[in-house]
C-alpha positions as CSV (number, residue, x, y, z in Angstrom):
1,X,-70.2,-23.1,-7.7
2,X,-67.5,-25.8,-7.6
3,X,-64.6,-25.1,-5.8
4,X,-62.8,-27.6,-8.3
5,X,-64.7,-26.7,-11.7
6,X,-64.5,-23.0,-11.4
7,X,-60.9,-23.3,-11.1
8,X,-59.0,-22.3,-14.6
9,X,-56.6,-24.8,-16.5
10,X,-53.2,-22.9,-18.0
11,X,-52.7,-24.4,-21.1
12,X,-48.7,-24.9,-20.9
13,X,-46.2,-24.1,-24.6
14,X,-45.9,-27.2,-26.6
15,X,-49.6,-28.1,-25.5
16,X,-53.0,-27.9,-27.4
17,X,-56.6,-28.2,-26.9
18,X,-59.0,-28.4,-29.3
19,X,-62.7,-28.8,-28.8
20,X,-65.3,-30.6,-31.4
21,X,-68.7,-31.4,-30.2
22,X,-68.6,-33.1,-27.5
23,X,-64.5,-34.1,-27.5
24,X,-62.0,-32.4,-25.7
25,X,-58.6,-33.7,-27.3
26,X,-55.0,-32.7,-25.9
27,X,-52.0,-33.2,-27.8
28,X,-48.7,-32.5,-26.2
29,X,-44.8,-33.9,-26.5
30,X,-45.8,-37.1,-24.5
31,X,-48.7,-38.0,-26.4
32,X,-52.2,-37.2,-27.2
33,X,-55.3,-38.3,-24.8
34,X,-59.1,-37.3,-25.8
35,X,-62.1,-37.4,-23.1
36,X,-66.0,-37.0,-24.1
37,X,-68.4,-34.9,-22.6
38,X,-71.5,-35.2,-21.3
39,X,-74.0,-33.7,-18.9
40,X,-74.5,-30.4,-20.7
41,X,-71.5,-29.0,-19.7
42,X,-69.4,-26.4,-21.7
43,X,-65.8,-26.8,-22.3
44,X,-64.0,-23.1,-24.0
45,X,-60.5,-22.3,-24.4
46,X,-59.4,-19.2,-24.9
47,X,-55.9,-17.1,-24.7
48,X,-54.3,-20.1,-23.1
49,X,-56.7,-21.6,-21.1
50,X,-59.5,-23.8,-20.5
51,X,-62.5,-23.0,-18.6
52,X,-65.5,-25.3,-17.7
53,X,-69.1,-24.4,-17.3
54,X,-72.2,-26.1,-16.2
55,X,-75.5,-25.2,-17.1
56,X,-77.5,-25.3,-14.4
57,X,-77.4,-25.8,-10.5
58,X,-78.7,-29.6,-10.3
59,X,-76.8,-32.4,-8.2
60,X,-75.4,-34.0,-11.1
61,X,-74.8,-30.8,-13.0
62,X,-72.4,-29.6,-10.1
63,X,-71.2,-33.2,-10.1
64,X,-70.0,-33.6,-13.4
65,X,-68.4,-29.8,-13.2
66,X,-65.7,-30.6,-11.2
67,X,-65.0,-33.9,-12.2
68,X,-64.7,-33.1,-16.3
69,X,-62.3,-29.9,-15.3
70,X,-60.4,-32.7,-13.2
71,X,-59.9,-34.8,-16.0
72,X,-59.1,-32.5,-18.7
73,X,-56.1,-30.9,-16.3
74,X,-54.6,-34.9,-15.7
75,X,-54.8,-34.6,-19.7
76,X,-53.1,-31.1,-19.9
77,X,-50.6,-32.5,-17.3
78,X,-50.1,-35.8,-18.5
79,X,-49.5,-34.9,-21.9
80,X,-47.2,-31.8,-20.9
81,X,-45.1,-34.0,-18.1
82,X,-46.3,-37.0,-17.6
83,X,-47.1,-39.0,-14.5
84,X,-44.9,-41.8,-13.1
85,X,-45.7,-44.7,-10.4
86,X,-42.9,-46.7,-8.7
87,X,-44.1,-50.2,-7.3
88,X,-41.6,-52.3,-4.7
89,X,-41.4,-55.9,-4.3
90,X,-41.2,-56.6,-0.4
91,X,-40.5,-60.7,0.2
92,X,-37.5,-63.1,-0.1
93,X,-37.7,-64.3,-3.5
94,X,-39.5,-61.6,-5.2
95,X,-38.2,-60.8,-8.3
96,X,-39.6,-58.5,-11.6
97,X,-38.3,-58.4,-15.4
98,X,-39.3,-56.8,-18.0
99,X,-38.9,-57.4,-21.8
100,X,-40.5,-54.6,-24.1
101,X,-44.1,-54.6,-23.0
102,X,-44.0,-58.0,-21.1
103,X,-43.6,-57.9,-17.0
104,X,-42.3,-60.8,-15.7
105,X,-43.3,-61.5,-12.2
106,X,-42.1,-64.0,-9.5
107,X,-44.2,-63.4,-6.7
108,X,-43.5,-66.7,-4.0
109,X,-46.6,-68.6,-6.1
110,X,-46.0,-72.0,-7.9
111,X,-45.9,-70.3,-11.8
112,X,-44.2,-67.1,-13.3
113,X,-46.8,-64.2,-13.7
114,X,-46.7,-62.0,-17.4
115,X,-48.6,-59.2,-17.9
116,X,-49.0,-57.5,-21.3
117,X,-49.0,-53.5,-20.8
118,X,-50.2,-51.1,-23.6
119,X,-47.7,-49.6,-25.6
120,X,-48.8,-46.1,-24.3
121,X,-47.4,-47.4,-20.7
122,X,-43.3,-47.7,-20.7
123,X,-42.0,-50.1,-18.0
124,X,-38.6,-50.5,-16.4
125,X,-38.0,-53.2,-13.5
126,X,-34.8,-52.9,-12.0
127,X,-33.4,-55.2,-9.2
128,X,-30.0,-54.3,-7.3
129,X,-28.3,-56.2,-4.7
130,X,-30.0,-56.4,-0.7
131,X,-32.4,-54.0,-2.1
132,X,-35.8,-54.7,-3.1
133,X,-37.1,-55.1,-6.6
134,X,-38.6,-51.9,-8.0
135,X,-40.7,-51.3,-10.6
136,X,-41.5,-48.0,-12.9
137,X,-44.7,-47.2,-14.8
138,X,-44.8,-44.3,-16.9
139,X,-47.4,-43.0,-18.8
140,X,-49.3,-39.4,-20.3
141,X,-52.7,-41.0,-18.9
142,X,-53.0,-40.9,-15.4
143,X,-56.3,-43.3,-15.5
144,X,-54.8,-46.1,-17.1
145,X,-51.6,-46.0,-15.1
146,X,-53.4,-46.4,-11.7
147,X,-55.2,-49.0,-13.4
148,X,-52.3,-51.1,-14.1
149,X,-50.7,-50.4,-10.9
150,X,-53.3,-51.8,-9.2
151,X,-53.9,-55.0,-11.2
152,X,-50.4,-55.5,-10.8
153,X,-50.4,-54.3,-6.7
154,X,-53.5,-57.2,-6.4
155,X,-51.6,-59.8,-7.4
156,X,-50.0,-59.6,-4.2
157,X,-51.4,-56.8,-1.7
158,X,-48.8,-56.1,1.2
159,X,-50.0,-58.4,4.3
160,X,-49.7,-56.7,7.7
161,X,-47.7,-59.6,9.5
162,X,-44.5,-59.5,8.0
163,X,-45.2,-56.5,5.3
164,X,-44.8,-58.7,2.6
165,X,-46.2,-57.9,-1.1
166,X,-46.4,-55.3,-3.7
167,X,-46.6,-51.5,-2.7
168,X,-46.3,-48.2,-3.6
169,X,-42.8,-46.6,-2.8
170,X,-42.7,-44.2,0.0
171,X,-46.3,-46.1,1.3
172,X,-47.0,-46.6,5.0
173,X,-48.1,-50.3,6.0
174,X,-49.5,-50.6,9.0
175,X,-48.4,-53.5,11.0
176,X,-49.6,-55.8,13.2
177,X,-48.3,-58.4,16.5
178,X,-48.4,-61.9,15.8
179,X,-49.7,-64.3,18.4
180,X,-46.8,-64.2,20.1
181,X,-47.8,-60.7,21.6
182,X,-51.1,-61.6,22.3
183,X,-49.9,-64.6,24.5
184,X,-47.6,-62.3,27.3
């Protein structure tokens, strides 16, 4: 059995989960996410919870198990909290805006980068003085919000030289000498 898929979701207040062929919808305070199934498995909910069930013991049975009870809890969490990513503009020069669903990105090239975010994605880019800028994503659907984050991270991946680029806050770079150390 799968460690992951035999695990139980709790169904939180405010939160529910219907079932219809092969749907699993959620529908929550933040918003509302649905996922299909496949695969054979079985999806029930009952007295405030949601259990998932494969029907047989095949490779791609016991696959699919764990990764459809994975996805249906990011929906049960996402639309009951939400999730939240903060990106950070390391480089002289750097600078993000945003107006309504439009982020406005200076990134050192030769031409101001937009990117148009879906309005189930909210976005707020702040810049203070001596600090680098930041930007928020926040979203109910945890699969589209590492998406965006990293289209927008690839636009300018840290570099291990000076450390400069886009990166996750709190992420570890690992650095490298220059020549110069290489020389003594």
């Amino acid at each position: 059995m799968s460690r992951i898929g035999k695990l139980p979701i709790h169904i939180p207040a405010g939160v529910t989960v219907t079932v219809k062929d092969d749907t699993v919808s959620v529908k929550g305070p933040k918003g509302e996410l649905s996922q299909t199934i496949t695969g054979g498995i079985a999806v029930n909910v009952d007295n405030g919870t949601v259990t998932v069930t494969r029907p047989d013991d095949m490779k791609a049975s016991r696959a699919l198990h764990g990764l459809y009870r994975a996805l249906i809890h990011n929906m049960v969490v996402g639309v009951s909290e939400g999730y939240k990513k903060e990106l950070e503009l390391v480089g002289v020069g750097y600078r993000a805006e945003h107006n309504g669903q439009v982020l406005k990105l200076s990134l050192g090239y030769s031409h101001e980068i937009y990117i148009k975010l879906p309005k189930e994605v909210k976005v707020e880019a702040k810049s203070e003085r001596n600090k680098n800028p930041l930007i928020t994503l926040e979203s109910c659907d945890k699969e589209l919000l590492g998406l965006i984050c990293a289209k927008i991270r690839s636009l300018r991946k840290p570099e291990p030289y000076k450390g400069k680029g886009i990166k996750f806050v709190g992420e570890y770079i690992r650095r490298k000498s220059g020549k110069s150390a290489a020389a003594k």
